[in-house]
VEXDREN-2710 file (C-alpha; in Angstrom, 1 decimal):
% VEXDREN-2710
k/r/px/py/pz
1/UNK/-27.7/151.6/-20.6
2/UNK/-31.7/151.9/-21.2
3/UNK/-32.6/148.3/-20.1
4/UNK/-30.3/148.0/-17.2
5/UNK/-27.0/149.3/-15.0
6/UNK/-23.5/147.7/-15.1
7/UNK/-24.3/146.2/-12.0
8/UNK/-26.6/144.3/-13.5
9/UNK/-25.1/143.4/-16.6
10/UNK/-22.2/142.1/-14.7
11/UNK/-24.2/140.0/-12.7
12/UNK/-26.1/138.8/-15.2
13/UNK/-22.6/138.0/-17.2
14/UNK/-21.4/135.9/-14.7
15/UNK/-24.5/133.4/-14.6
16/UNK/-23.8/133.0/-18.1
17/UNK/-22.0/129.7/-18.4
18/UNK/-18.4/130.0/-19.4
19/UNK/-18.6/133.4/-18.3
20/UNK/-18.2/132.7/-14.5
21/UNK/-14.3/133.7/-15.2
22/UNK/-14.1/136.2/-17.9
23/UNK/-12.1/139.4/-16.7
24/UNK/-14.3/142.5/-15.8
25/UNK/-13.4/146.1/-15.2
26/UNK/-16.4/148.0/-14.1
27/UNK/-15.6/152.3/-14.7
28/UNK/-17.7/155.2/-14.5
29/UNK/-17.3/158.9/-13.3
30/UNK/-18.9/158.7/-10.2
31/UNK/-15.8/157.7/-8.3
32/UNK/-17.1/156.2/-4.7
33/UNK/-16.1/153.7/-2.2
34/UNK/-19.9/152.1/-2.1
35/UNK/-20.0/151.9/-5.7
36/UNK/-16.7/150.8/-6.2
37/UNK/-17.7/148.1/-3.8
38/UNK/-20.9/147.1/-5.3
39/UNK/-19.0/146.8/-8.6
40/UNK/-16.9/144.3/-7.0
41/UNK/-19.6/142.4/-5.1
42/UNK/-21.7/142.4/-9.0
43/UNK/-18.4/140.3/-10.1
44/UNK/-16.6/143.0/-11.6
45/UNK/-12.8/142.0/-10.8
46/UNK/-11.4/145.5/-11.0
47/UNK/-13.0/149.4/-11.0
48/UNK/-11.5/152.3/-12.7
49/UNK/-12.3/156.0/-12.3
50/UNK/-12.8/158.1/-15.3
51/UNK/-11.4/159.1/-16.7
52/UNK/-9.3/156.1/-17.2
53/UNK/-5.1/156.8/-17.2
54/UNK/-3.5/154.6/-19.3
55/UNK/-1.4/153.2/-16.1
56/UNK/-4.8/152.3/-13.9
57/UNK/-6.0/150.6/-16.9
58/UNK/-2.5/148.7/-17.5
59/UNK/-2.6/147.5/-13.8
60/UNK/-6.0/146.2/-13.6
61/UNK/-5.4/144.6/-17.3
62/UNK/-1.8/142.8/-15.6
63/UNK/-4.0/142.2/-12.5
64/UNK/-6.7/140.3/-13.7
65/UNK/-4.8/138.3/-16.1
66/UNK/-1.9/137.6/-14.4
67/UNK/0.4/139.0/-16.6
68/UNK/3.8/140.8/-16.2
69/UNK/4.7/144.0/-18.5
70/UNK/7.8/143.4/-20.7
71/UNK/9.5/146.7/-21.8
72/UNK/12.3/147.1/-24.2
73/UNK/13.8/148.8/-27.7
74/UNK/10.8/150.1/-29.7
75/UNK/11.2/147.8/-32.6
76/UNK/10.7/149.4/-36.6
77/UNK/9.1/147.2/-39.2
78/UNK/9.2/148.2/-42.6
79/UNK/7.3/147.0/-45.4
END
């Protein structure tokens, strides 16, 4: 980002009022333990490596919100 790094956007988000508590999953390529912890120190609830499986992202998703997956029958709708 030209004016500033995710760090900084996600601390900046969660001085925001109402924001304090929105869900944040910080990503990027360079996939390190200190950035990965800095992310998490910024307020980012979750980090992801690119690039992002389908499963890491379903996990921090179901993390962060609390959620549990429900599978079953692929259902058809026709219109």
């Amino acid at each position: 980002m030209p004016v500033m790094d995710g760090l900084e956007a996600t601390r900046r988000i969660r001085r925001l009022p109402g924001l304090a508590q929105v869900p944040i999953i910080a990503t990027s390529a360079t996939m390190t333990g200190e950035l990965r912890l800095k992310s998490l120190a910024a307020g980012a609830g979750a980090f992801i490596a690119k690039p992002i499986e389908r499963e890491a992202l379903l996990e921090a998703i179901r993390g962060l919100l609390g959620l549990t997956w429900r599978y079953g029958e692929a259902r058809s709708t026709v219109y």
